[in-house]
Structures are given as C-alpha cells and as structure tokens.
FISERO-498974 format. One line per field, with one value per atom (N, C-alpha, C): z, y, x; atom name; residue in one letter. Coordinates in steps of 0.1 Angstrom, whole numbers, plus 5000, padded with zeros to 4 digits. Each point is the difference from the previous one (the first is absolute). Example, Ala and Ser with C-alpha at 12.3 -4.5 7.8 and 13.67 -1.06 7.14 Angstrom:
! FISERO-498974
up (5078, 5000, 5000, 4993, 5000, 5008)
north (4943, 5012, 5012, 5011, 5011, 5011)
east (5132, 4991, 5009, 4996, 5009, 4992)
name (N, CA, C, N, CA, C)
resn (A, A, A, S, S, S)
END
This chain:
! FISERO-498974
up (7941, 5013, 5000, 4992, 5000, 4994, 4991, 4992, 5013, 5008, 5014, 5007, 5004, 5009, 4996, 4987, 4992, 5001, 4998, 4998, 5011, 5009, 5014, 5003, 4998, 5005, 4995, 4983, 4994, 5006, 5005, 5001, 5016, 5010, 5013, 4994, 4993, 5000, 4989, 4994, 4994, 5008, 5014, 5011, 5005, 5008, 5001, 4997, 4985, 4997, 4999, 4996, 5003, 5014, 5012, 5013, 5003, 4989, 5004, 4993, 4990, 4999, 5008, 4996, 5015, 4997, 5010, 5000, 4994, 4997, 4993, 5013, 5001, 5015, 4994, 5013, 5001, 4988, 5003, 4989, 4983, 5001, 4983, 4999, 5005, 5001, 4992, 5002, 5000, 4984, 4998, 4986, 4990, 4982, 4991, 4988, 4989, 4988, 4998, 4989, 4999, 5010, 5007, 5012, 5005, 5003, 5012, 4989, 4987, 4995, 5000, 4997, 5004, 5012, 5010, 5017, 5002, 4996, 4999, 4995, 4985, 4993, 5004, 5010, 5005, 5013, 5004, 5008, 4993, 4990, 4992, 4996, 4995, 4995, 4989, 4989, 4983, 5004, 5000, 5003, 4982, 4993, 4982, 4999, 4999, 4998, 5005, 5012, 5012, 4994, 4996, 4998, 4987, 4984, 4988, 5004, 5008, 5000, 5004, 5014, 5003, 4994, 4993, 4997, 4988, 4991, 4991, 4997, 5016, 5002, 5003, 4996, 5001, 5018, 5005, 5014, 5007, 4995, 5009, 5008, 4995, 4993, 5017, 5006, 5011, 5011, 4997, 5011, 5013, 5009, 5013, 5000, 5004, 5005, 4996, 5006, 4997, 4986, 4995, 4986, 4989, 5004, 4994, 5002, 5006, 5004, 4994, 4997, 4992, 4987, 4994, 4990, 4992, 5010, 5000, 4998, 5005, 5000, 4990, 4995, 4985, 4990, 5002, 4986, 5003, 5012, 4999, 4994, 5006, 4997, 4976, 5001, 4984, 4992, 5007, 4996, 5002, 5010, 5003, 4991, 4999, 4988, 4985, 4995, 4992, 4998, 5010, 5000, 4997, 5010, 5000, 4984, 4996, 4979, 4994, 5005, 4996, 5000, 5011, 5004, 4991, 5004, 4990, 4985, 4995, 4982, 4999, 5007, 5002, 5001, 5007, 5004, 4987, 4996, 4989, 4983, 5000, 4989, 5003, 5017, 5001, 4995, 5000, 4996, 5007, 5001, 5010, 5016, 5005, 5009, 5011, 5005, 5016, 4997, 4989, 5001, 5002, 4997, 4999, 5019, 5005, 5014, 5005, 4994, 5011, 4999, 4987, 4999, 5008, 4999, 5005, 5019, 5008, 5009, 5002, 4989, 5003, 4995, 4995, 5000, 5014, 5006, 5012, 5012, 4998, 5006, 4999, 4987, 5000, 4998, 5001, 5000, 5020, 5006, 5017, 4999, 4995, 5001, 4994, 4989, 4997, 5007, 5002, 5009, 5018, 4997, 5023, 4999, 5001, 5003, 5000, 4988, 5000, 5003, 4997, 5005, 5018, 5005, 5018, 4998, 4993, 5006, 4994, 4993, 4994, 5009, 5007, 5010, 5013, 5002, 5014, 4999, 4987, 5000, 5005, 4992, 4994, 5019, 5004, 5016, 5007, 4999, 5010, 5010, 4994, 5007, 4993, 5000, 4997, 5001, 5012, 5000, 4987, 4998, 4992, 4986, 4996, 4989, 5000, 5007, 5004, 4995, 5003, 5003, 4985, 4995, 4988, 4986, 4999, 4991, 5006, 5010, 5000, 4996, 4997, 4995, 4985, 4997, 4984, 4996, 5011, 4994, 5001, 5009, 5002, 4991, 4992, 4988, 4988, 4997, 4988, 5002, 5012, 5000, 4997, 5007, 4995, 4989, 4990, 4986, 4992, 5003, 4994, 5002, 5017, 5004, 4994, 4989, 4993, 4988, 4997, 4983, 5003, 5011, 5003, 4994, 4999, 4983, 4989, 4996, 4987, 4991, 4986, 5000, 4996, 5001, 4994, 5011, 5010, 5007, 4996, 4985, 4995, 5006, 5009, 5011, 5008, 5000, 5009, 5004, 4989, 5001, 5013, 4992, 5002, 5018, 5002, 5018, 5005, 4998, 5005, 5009, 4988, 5004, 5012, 4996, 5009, 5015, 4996, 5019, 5005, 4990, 5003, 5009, 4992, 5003, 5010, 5006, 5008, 5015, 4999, 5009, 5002, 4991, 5002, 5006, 4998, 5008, 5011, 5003, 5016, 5010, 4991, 5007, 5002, 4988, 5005, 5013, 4998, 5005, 5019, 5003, 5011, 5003, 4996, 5004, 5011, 4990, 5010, 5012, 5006, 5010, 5010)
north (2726, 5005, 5014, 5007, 5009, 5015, 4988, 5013, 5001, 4990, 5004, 5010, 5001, 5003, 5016, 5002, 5011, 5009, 4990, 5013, 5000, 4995, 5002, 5010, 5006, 5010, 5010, 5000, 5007, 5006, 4993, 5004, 5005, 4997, 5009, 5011, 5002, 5012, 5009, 4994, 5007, 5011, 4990, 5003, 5007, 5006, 5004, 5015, 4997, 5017, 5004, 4992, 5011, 5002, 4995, 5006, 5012, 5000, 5010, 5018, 4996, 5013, 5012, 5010, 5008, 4997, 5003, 4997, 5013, 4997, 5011, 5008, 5012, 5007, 5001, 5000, 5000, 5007, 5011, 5011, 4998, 4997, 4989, 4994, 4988, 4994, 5002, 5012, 5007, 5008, 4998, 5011, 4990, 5009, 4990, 5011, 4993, 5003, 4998, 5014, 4996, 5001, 5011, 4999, 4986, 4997, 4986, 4987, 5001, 4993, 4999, 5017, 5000, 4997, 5006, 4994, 4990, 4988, 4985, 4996, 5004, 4992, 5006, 5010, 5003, 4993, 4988, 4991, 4987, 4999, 4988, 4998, 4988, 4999, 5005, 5001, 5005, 5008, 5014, 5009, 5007, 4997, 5003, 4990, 4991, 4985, 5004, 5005, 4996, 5012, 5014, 5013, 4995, 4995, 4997, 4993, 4988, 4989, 5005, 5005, 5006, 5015, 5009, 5010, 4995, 4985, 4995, 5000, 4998, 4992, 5011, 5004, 5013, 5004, 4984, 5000, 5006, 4996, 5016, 5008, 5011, 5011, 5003, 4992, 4999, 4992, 4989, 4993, 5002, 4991, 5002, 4986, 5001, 4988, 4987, 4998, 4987, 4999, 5008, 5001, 5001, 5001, 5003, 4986, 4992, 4993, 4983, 5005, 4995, 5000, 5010, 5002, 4996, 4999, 4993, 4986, 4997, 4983, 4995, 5014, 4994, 4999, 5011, 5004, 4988, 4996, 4987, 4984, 5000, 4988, 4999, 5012, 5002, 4997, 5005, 4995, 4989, 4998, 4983, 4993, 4999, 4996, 4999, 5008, 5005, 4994, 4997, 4993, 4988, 4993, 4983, 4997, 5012, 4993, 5002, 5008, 5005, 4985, 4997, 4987, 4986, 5002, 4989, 5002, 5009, 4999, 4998, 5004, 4994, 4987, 4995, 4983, 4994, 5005, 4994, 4996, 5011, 5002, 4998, 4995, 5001, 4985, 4994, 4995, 4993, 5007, 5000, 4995, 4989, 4992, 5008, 5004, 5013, 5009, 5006, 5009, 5000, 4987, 4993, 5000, 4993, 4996, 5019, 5011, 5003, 5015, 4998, 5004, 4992, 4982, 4995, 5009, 4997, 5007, 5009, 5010, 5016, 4997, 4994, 4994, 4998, 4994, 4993, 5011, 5010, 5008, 5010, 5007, 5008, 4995, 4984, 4997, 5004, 4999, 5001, 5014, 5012, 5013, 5003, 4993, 5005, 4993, 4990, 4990, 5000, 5007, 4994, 5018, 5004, 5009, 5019, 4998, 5014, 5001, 4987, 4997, 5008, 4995, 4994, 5017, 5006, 5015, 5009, 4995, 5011, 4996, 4988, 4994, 5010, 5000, 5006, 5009, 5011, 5015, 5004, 4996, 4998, 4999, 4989, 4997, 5006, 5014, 5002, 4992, 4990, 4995, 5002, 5009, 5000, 4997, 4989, 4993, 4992, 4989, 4993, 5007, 5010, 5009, 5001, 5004, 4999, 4987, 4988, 4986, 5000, 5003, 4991, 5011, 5010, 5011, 4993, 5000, 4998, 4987, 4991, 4984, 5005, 5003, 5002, 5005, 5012, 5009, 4982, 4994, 4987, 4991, 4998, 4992, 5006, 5008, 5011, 5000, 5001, 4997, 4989, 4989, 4986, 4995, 5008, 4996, 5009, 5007, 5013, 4985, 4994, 4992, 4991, 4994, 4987, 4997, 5020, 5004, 4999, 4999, 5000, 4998, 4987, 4995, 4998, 5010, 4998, 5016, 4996, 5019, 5006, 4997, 5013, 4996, 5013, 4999, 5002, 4994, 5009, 5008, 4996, 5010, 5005, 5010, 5003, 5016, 5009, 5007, 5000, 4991, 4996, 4994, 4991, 4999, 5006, 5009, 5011, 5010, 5004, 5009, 4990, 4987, 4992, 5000, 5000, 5001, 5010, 5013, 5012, 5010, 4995, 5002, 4992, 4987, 4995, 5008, 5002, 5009, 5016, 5006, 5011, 4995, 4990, 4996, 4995, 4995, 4997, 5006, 5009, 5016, 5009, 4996, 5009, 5001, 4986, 4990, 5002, 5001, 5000, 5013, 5010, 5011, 5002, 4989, 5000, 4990, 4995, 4992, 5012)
east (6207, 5002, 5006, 5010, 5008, 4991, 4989, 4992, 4987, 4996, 4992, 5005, 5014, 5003, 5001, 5002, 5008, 4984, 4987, 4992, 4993, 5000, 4998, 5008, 5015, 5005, 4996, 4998, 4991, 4991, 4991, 4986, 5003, 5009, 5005, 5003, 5010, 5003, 4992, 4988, 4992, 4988, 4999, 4988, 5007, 5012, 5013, 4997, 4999, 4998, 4991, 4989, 4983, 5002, 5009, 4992, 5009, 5012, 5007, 4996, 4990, 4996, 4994, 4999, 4994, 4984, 4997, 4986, 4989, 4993, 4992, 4988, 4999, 4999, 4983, 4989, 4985, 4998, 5005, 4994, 5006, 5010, 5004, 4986, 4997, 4987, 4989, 4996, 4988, 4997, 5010, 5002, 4991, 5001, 4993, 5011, 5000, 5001, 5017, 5000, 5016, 5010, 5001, 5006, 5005, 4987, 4996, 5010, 4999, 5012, 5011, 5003, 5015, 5005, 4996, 5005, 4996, 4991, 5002, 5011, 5002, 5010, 5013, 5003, 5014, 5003, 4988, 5005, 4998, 5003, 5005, 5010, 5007, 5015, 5003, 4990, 4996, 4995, 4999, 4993, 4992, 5011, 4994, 4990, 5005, 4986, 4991, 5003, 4985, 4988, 5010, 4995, 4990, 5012, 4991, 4989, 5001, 4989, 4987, 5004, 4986, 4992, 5013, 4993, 4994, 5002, 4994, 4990, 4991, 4987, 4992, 4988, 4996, 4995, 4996, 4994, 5012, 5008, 5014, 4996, 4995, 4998, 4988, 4992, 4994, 5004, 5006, 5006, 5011, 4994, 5006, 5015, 5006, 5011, 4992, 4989, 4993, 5001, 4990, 4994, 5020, 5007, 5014, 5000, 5002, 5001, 4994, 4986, 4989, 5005, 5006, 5006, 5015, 5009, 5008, 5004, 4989, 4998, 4993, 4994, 4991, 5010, 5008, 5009, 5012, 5003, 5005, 4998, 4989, 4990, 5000, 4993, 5002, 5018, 5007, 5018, 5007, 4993, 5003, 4993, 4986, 4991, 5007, 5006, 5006, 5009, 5010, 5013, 5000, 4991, 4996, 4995, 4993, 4998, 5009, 5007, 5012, 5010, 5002, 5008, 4991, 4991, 4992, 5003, 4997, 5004, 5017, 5007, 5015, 5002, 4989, 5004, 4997, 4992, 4993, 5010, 5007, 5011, 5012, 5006, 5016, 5003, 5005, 5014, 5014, 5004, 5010, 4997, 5002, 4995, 5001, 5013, 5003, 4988, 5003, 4989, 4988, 4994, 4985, 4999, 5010, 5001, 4998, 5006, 5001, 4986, 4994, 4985, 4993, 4998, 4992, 4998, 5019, 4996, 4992, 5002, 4997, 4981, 4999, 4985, 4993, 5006, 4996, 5002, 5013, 4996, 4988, 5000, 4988, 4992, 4991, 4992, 4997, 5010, 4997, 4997, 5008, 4994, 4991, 4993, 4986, 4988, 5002, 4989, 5002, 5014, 4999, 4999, 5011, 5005, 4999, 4991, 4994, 4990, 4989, 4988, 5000, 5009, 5004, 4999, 5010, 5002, 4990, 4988, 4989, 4992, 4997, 4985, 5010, 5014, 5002, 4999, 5001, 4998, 4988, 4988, 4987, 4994, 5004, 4994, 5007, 5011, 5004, 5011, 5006, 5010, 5014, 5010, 5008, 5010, 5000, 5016, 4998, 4990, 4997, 5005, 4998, 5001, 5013, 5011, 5011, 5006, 5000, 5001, 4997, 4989, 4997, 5010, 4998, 5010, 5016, 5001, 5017, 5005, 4986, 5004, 5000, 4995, 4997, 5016, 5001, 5013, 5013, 5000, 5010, 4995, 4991, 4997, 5005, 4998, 5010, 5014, 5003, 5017, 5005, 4993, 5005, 4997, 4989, 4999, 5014, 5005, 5012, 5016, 4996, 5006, 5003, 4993, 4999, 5005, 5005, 5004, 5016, 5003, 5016, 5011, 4997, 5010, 4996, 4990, 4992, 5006, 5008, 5002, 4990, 4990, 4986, 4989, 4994, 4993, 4983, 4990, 4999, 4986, 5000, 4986, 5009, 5010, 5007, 4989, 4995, 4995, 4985, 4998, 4986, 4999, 5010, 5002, 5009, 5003, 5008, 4989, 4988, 4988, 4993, 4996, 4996, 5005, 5010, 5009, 5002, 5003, 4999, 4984, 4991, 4987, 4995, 5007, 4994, 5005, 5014, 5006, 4992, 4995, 4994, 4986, 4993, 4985, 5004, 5010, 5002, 5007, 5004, 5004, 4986, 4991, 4988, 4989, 4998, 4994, 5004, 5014, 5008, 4997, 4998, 4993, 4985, 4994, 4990, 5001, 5010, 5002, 4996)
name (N, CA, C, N, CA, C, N, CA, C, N, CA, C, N, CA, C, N, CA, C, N, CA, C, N, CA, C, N, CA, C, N, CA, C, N, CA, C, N, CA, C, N, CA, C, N, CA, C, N, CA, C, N, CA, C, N, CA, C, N, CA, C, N, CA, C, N, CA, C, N, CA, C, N, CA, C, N, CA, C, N, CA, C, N, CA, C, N, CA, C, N, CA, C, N, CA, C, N, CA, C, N, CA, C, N, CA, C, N, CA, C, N, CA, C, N, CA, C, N, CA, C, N, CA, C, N, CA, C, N, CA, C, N, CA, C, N, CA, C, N, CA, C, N, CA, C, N, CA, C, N, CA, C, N, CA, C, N, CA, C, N, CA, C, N, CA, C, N, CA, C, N, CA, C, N, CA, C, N, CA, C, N, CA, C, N, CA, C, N, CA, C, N, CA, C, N, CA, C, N, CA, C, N, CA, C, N, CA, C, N, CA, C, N, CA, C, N, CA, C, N, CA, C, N, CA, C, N, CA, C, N, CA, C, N, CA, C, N, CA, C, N, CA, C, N, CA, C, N, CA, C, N, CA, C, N, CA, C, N, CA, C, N, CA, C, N, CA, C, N, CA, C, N, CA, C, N, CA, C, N, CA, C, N, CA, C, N, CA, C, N, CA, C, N, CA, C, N, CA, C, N, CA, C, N, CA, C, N, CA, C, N, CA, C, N, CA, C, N, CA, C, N, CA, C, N, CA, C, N, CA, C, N, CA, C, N, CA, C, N, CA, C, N, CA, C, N, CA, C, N, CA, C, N, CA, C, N, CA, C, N, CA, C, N, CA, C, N, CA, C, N, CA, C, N, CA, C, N, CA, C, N, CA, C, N, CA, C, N, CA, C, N, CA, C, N, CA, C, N, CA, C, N, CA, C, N, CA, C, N, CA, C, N, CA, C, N, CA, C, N, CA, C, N, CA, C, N, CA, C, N, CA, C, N, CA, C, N, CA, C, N, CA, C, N, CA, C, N, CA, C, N, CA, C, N, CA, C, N, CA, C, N, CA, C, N, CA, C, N, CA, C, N, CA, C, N, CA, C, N, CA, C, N, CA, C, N, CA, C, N, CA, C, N, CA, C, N, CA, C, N, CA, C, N, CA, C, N, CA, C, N, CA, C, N, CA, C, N, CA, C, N, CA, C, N, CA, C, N, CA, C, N, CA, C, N, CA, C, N, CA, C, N, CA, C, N, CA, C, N, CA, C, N, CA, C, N, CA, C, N, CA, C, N, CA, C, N, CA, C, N, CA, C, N, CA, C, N, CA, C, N, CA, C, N, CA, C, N, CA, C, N, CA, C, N, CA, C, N, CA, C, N, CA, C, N, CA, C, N, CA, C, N, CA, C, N, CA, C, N, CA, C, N, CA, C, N, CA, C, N, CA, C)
resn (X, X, X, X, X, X, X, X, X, X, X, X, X, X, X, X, X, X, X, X, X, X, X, X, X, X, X, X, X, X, X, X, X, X, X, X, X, X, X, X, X, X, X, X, X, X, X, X, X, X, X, X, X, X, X, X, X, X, X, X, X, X, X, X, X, X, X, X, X, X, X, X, X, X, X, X, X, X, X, X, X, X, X, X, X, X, X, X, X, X, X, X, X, X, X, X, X, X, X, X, X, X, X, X, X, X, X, X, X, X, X, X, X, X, X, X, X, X, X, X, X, X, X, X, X, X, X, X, X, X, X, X, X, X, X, X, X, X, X, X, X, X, X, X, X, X, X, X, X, X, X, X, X, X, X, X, X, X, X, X, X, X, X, X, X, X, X, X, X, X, X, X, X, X, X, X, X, X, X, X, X, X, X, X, X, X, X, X, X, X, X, X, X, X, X, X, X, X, X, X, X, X, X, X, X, X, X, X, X, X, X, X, X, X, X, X, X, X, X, X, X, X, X, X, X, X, X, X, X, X, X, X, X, X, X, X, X, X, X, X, X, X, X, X, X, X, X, X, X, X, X, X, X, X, X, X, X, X, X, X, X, X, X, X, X, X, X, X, X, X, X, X, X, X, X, X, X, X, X, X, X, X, X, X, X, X, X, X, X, X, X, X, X, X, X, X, X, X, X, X, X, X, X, X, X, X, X, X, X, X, X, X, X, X, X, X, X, X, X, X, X, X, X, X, X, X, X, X, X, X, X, X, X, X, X, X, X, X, X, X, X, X, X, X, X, X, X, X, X, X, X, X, X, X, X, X, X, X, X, X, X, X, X, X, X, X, X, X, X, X, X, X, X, X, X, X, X, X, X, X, X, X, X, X, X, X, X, X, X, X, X, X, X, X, X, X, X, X, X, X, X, X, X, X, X, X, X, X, X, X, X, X, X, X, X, X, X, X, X, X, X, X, X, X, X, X, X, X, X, X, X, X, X, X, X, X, X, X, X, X, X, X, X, X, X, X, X, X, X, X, X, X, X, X, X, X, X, X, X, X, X, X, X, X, X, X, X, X, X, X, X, X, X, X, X, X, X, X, X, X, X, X, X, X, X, X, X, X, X, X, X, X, X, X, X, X, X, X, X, X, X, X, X, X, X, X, X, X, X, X, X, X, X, X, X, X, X, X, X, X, X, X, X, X, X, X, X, X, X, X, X, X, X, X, X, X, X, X, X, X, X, X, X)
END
C-alpha cells in the first residue's frame, strides 16, 4: 500500500515537472540539426544525456522535435533492452534470496517498460499523439525508480548504473515528447 501510494506521488510530481518547463516558442519548432538539439535538450531535466544521446545518432544532425523525439525513445527502448539481460543474467547467478526477490521485481518491471511502455510512447510519437508519448516515457521513468526502490536494503545495487540511465532517459523523452503537446 505504502509503495502504491509512494509512486503515485512519484509519478504526480514527476508530471508536475514536465508541465513546469517553459515551453518551447513556434520558431524553436522549426529548426533542424545541432542547434535544434541543444534548445531541446535545455528543456529537459538531463540536459548532458539528452545532448550525448541524441548527438549519438547521426539522424540528429536533420531532425525536427518529432524526429528527436523518435530518437530518444529508440536510444531508450535499446537501454532498457539492455538492462532487462542485464537483470536476466543476474537472476540467473544470484544466490542470495532478497536479492533474487528484488531482481525478480526489477524483471517485471522492465519487462512493463520494454513491452507496454516505450512501445505506447514510440506508436504515440510515430501517430502524432503525444500525450500518450508523455504517459508512456513517464511510466517507464516510475518503473526504474521502483526497481532502484527494491535495492533498499540490499548493500549493492548492482544495475545501479544501468537504471539510473533508464530513468534518466526516460525523463528526457517525456520532456521531449511534451514539447510537441
């Protein structure tokens, strides 16, 4: 009950702050290249992540808000991917029973953000609906915290790296994403 209630507040006051950013003006909009990344990712929470990730991807380099956007949620989708084998070859060799329990969670969570949740915010980018896109990146970013959640009394978190980026990254695509509202 206490862990419902805890990431429901979470997740208010995570929605909280994407509406509190300034909003990005017509003519922001319109831009492409590097520019168009930096003044995206300076309405993000990570503005370094947001910068490395997408200057990573060469489609950068042309893209509008959407297409950032598009991009974002790929380089997510791939981290998350990453994480969940990551959590899988963990389960596979722990030992230690809490800790087994609290991978299995974090299983179950990134199993929801690779299967519900980034899906939800790549089909809402993709179609042009971006509350959905919103909705689905800010669950992802509240599935990463409650897997961080689950290491609590455990002393080694050992994917702390690895869903740190996850939550991190999901906050920067639903910061992006919220642009095109």
């Amino acid at each position: 009950m206490n862990n419902t209630i805890s990431l429901t507040l979470l997740h208010l006051a995570f929605c909280f702050t994407l509406v509190s950013f300034t909003p990005i003006s017509a003519l922001e909009l319109h831009g492409t290249g590097a520019n168009m990344v930096e003044t995206t990712c300076q309405k993000t929470p990570f503005y370094n992540l947001c910068v490395s990730a997408l200057k990573s991807d060469p489609r950068s380099s042309g893209a509008d808000v959407a297409g950032l956007a598009q991009i974002g949620t790929d380089k997510l989708k791939a981290k998350a991917t990453a994480t969940l084998r990551q959590i899988t070859a963990l389960l596979k060799v722990a030992k230690d029973p809490k800790l087994k329990m609290a991978l299995r969670d974090c299983a179950d969570y990134y199993n929801a953000i690779v299967k519900y949740d980034i899906p939800v915010a790549v089909e809402a980018v993709t179609k042009g609906d971006p509350k959905f896109g919103v909705e689905g990146a800010t669950d992802a970013a509240n599935e990463a915290y409650a897997c961080g959640r689950g290491f609590k009394n455990q002393p080694k978190f050992p994917i702390y790296a690895s869903n740190k980026v996850v939550h991190d990254l999901s906050a920067v695509v639903a910061s992006i994403v919220q642009l095109l509202l």
